[in-house]
N, C-alpha and C positions, 0 to 999 in steps of 0.2 A: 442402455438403450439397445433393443433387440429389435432389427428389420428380419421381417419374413419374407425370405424370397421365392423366385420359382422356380423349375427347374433351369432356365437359362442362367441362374443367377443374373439378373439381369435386375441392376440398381435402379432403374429409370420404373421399372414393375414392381419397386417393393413394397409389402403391406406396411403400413406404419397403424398400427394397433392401440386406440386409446380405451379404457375402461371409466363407465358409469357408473358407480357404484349407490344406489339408490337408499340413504337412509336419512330422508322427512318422515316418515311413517308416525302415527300416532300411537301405535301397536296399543289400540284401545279394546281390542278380543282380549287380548291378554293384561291389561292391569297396567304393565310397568314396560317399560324400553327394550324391545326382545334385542336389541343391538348389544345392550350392555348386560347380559348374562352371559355369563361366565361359559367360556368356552375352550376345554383345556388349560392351558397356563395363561389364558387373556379372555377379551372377552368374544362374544359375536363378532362384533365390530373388529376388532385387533386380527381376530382371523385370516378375515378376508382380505382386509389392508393389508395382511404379510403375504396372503396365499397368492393376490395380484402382482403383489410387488415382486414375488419370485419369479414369475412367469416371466416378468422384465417386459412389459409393454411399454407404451411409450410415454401415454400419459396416463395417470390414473386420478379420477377427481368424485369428488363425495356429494351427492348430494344432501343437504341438509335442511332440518325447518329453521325460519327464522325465530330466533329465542330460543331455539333449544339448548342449554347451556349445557345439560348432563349430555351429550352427543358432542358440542366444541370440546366439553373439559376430557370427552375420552379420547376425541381426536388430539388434543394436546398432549393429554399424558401417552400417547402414541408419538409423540414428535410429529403427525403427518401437520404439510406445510397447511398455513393458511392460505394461501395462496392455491389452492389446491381446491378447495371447499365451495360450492356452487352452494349461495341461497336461496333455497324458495319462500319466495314471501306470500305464497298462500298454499300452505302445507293440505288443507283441504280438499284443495282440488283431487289429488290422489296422486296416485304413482302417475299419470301421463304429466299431470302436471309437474311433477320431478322430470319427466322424460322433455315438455319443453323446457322449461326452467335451462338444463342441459344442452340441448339444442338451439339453445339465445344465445347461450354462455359465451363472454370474448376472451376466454383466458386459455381456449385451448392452444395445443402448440400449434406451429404451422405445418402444413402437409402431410399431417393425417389423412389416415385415408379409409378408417373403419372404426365403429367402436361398438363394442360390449356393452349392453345396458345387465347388470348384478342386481338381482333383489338381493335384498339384504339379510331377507331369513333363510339362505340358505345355504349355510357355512358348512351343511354335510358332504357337499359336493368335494369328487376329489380333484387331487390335484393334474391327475393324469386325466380325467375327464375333460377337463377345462382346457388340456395341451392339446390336446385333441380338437377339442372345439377350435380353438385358436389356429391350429395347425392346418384344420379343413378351411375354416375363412382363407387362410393365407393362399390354401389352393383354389378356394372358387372364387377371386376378386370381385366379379364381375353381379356375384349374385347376393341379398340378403340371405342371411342362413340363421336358420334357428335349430336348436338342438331339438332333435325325437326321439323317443324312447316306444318301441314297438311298431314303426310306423306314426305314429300320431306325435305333434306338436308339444315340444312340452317348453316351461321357464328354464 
């Protein structure tokens, strides 16, 4: 468990960091599960669940589509918890619908106080980019933040 603090250090101000990791996707452009290609020594999916998990947030939870069994059995042969795994039961709707699904969820921990939403295709990101990300949230509490690249808004 990693709290973000501020310069006071001051415990009562601390960021408590959860991640969304977004994969109901039908990745129907592409044919087959862009979650589960191969990605290094794991897959898509395995990436990101390591590359979160090192960053040491607080909580990190999966969204997933209901029935997707090839997404539980990768999240299984990952060890990540069931308990962990948000399902959307209408994968159609799209990613917002992941983003409520997430935002109903009663499983989060208590006293969060921010959280990540992660597409899930995008496992090129590094990992110093993301500490960064984290690290700015941690310092603007008070504001949503989204990452930009030149000025302009990006995922």
């Amino acid at each position: 468990m990693t709290v973000f603090e501020n310069s006071r250090a001051d415990e009562q101000h601390a960021c408590k960091l959860a991640v969304v990791l977004l994969a109901a996707g039908a990745s129907s452009r592409m044919g087959r599960p862009k979650l589960l290609l191969p990605w290094g020594a794991t897959t898509v999916l395995g990436h990101l669940v390591e590359q979160w998990t090192r960053l040491k947030t607080e909580h990190l939870a999966v969204v997933c589509a209901v029935g997707d069994h090839t997404v539980e059995a990768e999240l299984d042969r990952l060890s990540f918890p069931s308990h962990n795994r948000i399902v959307n039961s209408t994968p159609a709707s799209g990613m917002f619908g992941s983003i409520q699904c997430a935002a109903r969820w009663a499983g989060w921990k208590p006293g969060l106080t921010r959280w990540v939403i992660v597409l899930g295709d995008q496992p090129h990101l590094r990992r110093e980019t993301l500490r960064r990300l984290v690290d700015f949230a941690g310092e603007h509490r008070q504001a949503v933040c989204q990452p930009s690249r030149a000025g302009r808004p990006r995922h």
